[in-house]
SERO-4910 file (N, C-alpha, C, O; in steps of 0.05 Angstrom, whole numbers):
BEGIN
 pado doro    nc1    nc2    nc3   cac1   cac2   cac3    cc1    cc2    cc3    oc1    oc2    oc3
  Unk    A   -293     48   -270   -294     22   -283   -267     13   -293   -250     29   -302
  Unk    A   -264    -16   -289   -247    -23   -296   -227    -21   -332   -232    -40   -347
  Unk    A   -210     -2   -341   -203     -8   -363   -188    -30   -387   -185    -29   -411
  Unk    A   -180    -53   -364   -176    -75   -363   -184   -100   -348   -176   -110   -327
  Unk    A   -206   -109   -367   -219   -135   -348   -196   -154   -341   -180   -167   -355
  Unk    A   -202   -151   -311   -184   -175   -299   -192   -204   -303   -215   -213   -309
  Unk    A   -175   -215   -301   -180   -247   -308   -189   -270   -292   -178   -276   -271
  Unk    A   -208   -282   -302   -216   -307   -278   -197   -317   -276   -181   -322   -294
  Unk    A   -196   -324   -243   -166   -344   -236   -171   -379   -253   -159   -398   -242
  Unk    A   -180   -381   -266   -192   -406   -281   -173   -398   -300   -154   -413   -300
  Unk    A   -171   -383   -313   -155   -375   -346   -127   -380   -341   -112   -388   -359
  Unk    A   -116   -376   -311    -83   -377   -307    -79   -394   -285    -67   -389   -264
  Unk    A    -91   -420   -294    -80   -441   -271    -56   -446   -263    -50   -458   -243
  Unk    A    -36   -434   -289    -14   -438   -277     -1   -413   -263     23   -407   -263
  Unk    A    -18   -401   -254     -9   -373   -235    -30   -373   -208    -34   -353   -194
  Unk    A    -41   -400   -204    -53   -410   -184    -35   -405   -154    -44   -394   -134
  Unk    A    -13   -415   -156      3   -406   -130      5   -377   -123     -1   -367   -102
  Unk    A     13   -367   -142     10   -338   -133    -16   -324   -133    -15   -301   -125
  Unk    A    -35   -332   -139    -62   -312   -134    -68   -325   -103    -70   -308    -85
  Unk    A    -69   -355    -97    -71   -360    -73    -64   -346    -51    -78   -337    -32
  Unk    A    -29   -344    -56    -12   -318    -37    -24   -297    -39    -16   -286    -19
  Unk    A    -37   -283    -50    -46   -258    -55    -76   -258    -40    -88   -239    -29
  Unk    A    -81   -281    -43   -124   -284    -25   -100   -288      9   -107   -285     33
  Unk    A    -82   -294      2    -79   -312     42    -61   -279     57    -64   -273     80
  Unk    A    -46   -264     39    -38   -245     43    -64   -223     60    -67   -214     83
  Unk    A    -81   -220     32    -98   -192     43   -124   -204     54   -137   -191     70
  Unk    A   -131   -229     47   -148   -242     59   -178   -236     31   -202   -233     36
  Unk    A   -167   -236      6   -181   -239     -2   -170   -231    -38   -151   -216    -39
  Unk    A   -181   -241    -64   -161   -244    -82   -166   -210   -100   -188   -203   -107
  Unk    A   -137   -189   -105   -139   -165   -106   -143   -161   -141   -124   -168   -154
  Unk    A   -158   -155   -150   -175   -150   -174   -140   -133   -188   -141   -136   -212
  Unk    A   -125   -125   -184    -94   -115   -194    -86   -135   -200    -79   -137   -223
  Unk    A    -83   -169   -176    -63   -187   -186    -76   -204   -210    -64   -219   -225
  Unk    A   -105   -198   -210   -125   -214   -235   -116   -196   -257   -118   -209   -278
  Unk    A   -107   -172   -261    -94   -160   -286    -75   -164   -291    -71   -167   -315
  Unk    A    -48   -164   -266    -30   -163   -268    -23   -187   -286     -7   -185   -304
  Unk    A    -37   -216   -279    -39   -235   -293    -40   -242   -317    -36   -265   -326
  Unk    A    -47   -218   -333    -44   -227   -364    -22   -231   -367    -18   -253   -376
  Unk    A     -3   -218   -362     27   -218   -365     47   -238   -342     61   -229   -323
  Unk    A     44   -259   -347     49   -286   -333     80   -282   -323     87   -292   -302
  Unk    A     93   -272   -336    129   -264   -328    127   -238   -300    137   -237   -278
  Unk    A    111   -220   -315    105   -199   -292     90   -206   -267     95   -192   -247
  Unk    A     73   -225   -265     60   -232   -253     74   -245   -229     65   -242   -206
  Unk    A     96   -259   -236    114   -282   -218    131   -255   -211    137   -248   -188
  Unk    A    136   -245   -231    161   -218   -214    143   -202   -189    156   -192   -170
  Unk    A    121   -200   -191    106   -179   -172     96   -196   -154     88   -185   -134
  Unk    A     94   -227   -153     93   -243   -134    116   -243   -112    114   -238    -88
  Unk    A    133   -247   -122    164   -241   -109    168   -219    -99    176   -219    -76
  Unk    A    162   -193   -116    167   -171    -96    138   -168    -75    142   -160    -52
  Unk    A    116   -172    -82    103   -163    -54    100   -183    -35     84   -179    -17
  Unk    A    116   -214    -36    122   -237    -17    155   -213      3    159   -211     27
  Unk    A    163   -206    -10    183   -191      5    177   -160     14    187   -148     34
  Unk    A    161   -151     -1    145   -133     15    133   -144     49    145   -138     70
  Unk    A    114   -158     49    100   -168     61    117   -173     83    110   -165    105
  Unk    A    143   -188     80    153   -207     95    186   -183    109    209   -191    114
  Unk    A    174   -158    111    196   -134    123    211   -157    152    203   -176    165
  Unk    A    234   -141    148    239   -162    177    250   -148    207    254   -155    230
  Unk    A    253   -117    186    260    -96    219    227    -78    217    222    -66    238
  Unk    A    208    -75    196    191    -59    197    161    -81    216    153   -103    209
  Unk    A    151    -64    236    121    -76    233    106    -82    216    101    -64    201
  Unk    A     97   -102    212     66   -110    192     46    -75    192     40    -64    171
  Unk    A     43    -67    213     33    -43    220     44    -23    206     34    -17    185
  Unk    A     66     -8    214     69     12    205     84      4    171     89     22    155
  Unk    A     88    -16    167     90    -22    132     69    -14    110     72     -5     88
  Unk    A     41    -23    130     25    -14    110     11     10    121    -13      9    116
  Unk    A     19     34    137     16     59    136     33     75    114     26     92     97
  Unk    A     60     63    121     72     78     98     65     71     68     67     90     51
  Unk    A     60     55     62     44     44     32     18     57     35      9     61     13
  Unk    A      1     65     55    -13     87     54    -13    104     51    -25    114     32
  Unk    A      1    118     66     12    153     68     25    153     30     13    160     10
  Unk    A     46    145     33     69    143      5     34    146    -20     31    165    -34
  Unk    A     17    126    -19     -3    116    -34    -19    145    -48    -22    155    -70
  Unk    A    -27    156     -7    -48    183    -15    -38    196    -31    -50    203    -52
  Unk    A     -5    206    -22     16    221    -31      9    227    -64      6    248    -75
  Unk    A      7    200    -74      8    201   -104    -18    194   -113    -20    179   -133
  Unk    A    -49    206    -95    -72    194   -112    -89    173   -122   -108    174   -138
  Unk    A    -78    152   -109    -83    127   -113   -106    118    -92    -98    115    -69
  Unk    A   -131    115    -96   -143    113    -79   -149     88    -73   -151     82    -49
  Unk    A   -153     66    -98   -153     38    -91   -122     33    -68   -129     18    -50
  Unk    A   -102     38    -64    -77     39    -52    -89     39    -28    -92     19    -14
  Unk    A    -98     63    -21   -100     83     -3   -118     57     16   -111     49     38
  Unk    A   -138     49      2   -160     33     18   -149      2     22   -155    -12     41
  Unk    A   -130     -5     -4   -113    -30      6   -102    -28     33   -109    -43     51
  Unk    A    -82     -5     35    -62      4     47    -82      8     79    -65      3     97
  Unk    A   -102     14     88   -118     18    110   -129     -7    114   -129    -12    138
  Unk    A   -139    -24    100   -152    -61    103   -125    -67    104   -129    -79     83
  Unk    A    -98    -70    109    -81    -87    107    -68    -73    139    -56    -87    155
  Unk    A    -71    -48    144    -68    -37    172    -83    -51    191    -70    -64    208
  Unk    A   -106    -52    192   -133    -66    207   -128    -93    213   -134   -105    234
  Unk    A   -112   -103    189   -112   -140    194    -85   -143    201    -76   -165    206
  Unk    A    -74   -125    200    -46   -122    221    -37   -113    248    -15   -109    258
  Unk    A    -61   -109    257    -68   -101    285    -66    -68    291    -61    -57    312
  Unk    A    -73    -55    264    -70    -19    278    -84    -12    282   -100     -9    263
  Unk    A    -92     -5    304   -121     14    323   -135     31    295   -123     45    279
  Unk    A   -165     24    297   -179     41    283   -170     71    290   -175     88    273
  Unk    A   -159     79    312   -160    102    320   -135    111    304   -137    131    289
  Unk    A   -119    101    305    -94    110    294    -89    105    264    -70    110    249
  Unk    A   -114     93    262   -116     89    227   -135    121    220   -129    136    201
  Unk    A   -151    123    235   -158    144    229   -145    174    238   -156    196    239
  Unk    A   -129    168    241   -106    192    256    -92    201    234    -88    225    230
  Unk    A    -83    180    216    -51    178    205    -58    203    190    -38    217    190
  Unk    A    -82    218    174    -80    249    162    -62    261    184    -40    267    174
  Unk    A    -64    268    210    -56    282    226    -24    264    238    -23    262    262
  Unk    A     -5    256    227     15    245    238     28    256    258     33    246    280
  Unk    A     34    284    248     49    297    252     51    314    276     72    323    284
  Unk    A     21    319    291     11    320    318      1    300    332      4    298    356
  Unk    A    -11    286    319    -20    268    337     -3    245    355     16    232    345
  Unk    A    -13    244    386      2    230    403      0    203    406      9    191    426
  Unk    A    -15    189    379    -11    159    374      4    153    355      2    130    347
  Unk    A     25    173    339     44    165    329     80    171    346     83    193    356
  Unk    A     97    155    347    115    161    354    132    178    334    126    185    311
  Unk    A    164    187    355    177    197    332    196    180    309    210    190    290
  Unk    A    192    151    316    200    136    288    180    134    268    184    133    244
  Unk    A    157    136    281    129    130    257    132    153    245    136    153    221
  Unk    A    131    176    260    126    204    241    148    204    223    143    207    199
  Unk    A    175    200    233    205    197    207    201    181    186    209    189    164
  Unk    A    188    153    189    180    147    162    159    154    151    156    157    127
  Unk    A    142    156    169    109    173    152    121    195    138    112    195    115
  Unk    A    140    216    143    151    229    130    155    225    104    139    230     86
  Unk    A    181    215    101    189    195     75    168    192     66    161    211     53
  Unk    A    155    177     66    129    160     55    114    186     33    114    189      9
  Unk    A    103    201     55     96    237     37    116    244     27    109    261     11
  Unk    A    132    242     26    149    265     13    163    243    -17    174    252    -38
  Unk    A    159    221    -10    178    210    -34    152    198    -55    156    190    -78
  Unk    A    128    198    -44    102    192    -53     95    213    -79     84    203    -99
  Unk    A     99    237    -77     96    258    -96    108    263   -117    127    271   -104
  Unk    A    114    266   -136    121    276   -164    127    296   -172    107    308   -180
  Unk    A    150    311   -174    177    300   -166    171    291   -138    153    299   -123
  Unk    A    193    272   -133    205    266    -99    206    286    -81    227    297    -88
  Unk    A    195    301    -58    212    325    -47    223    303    -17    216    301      7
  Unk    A    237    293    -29    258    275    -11    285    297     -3    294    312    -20
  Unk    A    291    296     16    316    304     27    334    292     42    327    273     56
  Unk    A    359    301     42    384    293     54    370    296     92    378    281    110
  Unk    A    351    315     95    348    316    125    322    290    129    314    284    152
  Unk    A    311    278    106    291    267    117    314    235    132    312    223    153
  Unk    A    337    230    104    351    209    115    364    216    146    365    199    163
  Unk    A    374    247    149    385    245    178    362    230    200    364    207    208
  Unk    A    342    246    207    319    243    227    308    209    224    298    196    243
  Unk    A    312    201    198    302    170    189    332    150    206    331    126    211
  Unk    A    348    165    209    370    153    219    386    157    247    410    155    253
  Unk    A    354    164    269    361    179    297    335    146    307    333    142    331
  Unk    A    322    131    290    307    115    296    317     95    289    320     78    307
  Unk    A    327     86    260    323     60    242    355     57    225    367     76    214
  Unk    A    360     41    227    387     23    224    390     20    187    370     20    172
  Unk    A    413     17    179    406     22    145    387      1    136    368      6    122
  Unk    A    391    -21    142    367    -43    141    338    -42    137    322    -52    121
  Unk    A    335    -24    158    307    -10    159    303     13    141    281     19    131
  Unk    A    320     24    138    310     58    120    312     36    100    289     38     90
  Unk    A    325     15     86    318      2     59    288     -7     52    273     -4     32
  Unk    A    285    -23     80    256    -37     79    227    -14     74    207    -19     61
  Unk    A    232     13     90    220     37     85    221     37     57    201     32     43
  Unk    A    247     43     46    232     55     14    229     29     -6    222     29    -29
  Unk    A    234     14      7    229    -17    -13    190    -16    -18    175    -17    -38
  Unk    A    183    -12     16    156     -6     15    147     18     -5    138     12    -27
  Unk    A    152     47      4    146     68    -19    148     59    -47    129     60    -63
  Unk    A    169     51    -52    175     42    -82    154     21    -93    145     22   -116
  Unk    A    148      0    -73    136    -15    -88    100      4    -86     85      2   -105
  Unk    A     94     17    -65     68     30    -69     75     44    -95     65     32   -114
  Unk    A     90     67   -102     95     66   -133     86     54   -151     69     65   -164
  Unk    A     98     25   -156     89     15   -181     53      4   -178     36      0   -196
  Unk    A     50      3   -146     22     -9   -152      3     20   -153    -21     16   -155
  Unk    A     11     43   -153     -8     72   -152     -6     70   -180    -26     64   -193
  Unk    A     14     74   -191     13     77   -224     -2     52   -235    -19     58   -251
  Unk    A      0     32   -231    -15      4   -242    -50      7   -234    -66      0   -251
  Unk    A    -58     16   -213    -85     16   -200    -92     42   -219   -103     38   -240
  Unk    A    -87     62   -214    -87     87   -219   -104     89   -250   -127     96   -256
  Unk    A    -78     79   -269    -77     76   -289   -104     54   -304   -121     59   -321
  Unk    A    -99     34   -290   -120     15   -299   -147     15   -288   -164     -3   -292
  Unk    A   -152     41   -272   -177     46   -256   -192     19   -244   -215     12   -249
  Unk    A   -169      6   -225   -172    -19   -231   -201    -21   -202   -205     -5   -184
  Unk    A   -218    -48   -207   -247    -39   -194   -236    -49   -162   -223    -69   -156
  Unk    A   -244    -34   -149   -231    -42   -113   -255    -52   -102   -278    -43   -101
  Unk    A   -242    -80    -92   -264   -102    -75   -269    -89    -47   -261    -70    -34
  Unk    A   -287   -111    -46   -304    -99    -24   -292    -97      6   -300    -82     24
  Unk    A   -277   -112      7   -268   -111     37   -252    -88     40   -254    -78     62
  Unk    A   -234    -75     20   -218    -48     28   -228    -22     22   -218      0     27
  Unk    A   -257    -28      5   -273    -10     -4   -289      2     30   -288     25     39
  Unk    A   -301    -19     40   -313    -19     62   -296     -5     91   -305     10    108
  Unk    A   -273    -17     89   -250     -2    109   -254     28    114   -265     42    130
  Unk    A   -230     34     80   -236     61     67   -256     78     78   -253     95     96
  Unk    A   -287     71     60   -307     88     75   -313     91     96   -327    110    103
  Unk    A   -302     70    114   -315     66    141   -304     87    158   -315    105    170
  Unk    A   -275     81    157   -248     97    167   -234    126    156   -223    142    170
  Unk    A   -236    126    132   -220    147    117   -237    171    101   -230    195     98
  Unk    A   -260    158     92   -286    186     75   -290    204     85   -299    224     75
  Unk    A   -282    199    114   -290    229    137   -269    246    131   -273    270    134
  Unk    A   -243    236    122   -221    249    114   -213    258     87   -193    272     82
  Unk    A   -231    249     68   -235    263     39   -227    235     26   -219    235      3
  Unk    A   -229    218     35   -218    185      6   -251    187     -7   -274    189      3
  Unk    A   -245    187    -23   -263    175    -44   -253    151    -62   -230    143    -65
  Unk    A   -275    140    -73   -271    102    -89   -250    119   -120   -230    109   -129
  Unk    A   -262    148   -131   -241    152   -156   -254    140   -170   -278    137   -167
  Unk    A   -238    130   -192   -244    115   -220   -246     87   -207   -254     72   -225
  Unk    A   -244     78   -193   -248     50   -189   -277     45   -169   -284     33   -149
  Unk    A   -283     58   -184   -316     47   -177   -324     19   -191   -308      7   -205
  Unk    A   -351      9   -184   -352    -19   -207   -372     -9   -217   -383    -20   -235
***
């Protein structure tokens, strides 16, 4: 259950543009940006960063939100985890390879750029970081500095939204709830504290 009731989009008409972006983004409005909303300064700042999230310009739509997956599981976040799988799906990634991504690391529907940042993604997802100097070499036999930025711009921002969801056991809608179970329960996701 939610520990912070999120807000009808009626209460912050003037944060109407950005909840909009947020329903046209995931295709539907995320019960985080209705909290995030009390705080109307934060609100416009986290508009901005996940319009530039969103909008990677060397990463796929696809593998952007695997790694905001992977990075997500990394740290527990299960509302993430099921964002991060509904935003794969409406970005064109094969159910198959959505249901793969536990297995990156063998499996022959990831390449060896996907597995280098799926890498990263786990390893900088955890607490402490177990990031290394070799994950940047191998991240840098695929992807241009441009790209290893856009990589951890993604991780980083799954970060603040694992600790924000996490924290606020915030309640996960139905469309990434449905993904999740559909795709990922066979692999141990469970809904967590964000049940309704």
């Amino acid at each position: 259950m939610a520990r912070v009731k999120p807000l009808d989009p009626s209460e912050v008409p003037e944060l109407a543009h950005l909840l909009e972006a947020r329903r046209r983004g995931l295709g539907f409005l995320p019960n985080s940006a209705l909290t995030i909303a009390r705080w109307p300064e934060l609100a416009e700042a986290y508009g901005k960063l996940a319009d530039a999230i969103a909008s990677t310009r060397k990463l796929s739509p696809g593998l952007s939100s695997l790694i905001f997956l992977v990075a997500s599981n990394a740290a527990g976040c299960e509302y993430c985890v099921a964002h991060g799988a509904s935003k794969a799906i409406t970005k064109g990634v094969l159910e198959s390879k959505l249901e793969g991504v536990w297995e990156f690391e063998n499996s022959p529907l990831f390449d060896a750029a996907e597995r280098s940042a799926l890498r990263l993604a786990l390893a900088a997802g955890v607490t402490p970081s177990a990031v290394t100097d070799e994950h940047f070499d191998e991240l840098r036999l695929h992807f241009d500095d441009d790209a290893i930025v856009e990589i951890v711009g993604v991780i980083a921002f799954s970060g603040f939204m694992n600790r924000w969801n996490a924290t606020m056991g915030t309640t996960l809608e139905e469309q990434p709830r449905s993904v999740a179970e559909r795709l990922l329960a066979v692999r141990g996701w469970t809904i967590g504290p964000h049940d309704q």
